[in-house]
C-alpha positions as CSV (number, residue, x, y, z in Angstrom):
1,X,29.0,-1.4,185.8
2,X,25.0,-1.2,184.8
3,X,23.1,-4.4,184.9
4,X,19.9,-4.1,182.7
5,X,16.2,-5.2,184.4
6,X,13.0,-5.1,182.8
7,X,11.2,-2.0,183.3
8,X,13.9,-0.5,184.5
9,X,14.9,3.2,183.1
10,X,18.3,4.8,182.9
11,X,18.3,8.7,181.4
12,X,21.3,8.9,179.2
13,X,22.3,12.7,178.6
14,X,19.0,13.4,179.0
15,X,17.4,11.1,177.0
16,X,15.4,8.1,178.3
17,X,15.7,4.9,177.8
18,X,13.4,2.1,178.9
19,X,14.7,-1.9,179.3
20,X,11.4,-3.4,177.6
21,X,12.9,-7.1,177.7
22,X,15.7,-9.4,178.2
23,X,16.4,-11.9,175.8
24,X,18.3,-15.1,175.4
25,X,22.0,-14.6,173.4
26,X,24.1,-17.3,172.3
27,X,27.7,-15.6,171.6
28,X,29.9,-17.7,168.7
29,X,32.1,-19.2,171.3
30,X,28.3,-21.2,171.8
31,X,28.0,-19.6,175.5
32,X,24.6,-18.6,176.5
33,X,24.3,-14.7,177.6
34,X,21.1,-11.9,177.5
35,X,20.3,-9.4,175.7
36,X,18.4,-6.0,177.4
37,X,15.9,-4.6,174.5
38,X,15.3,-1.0,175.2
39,X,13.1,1.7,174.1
40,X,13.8,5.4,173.6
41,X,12.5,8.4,171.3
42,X,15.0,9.3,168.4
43,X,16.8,12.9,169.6
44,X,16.1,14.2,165.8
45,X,12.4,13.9,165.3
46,X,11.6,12.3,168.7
47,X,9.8,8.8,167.0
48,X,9.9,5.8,168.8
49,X,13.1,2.8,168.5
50,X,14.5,0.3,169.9
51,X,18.0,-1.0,170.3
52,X,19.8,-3.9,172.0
53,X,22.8,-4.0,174.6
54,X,24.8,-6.5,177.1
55,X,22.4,-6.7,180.2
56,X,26.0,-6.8,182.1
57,X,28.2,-3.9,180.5
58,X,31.0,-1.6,181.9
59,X,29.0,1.7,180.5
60,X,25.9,2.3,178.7
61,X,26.5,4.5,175.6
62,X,23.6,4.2,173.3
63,X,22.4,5.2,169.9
64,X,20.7,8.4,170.8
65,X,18.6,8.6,166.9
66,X,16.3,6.0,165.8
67,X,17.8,4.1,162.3
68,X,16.4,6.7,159.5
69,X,18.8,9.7,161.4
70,X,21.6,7.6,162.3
71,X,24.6,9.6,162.0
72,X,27.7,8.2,163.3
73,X,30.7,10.7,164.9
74,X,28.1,13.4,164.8
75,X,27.2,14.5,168.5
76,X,23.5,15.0,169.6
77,X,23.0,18.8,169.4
78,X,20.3,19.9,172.5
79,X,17.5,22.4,171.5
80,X,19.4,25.1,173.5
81,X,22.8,25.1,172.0
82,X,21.3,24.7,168.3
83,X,20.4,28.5,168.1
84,X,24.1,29.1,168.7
């Protein structure tokens, strides 16, 4: 289990990811929980996004490609392996 904390950085395969804030969440049962904002560089073209996850989760598997090169069941291909 991770517990998010601003500032605080976890490399993901490589990639980094950095907890910018935590915010205030109110689920649909009307309970109050947080949300960890984080930043990170897109693995396609390397621009900046952000996304959101539980502050308290069993594993942290982010979006590793900002919005415009979102591409869902396709794997994150590392410069090294792309010549192959």
């Amino acid at each position: 289990m991770f517990e998010a904390r601003v500032d605080g950085v976890i490399i993901y395969q490589g990639q980094e990811y950095t907890c910018t804030a935590l915010e205030p969440y109110r689920r649909q049962d009307g309970t109050l929980s947080e949300l960890a904002r984080w930043t990170a560089s897109c693995a396609h073209c390397g621009e900046p996004f952000t996304i959101t996850t539980p502050v308290k989760a069993n594993r942290f598997q982010p979006n590793r490609r900002c919005p415009a090169h979102h591409w869902p069941g396709h794997k994150v291909t590392t410069p090294s392996r792309r010549g192959k």
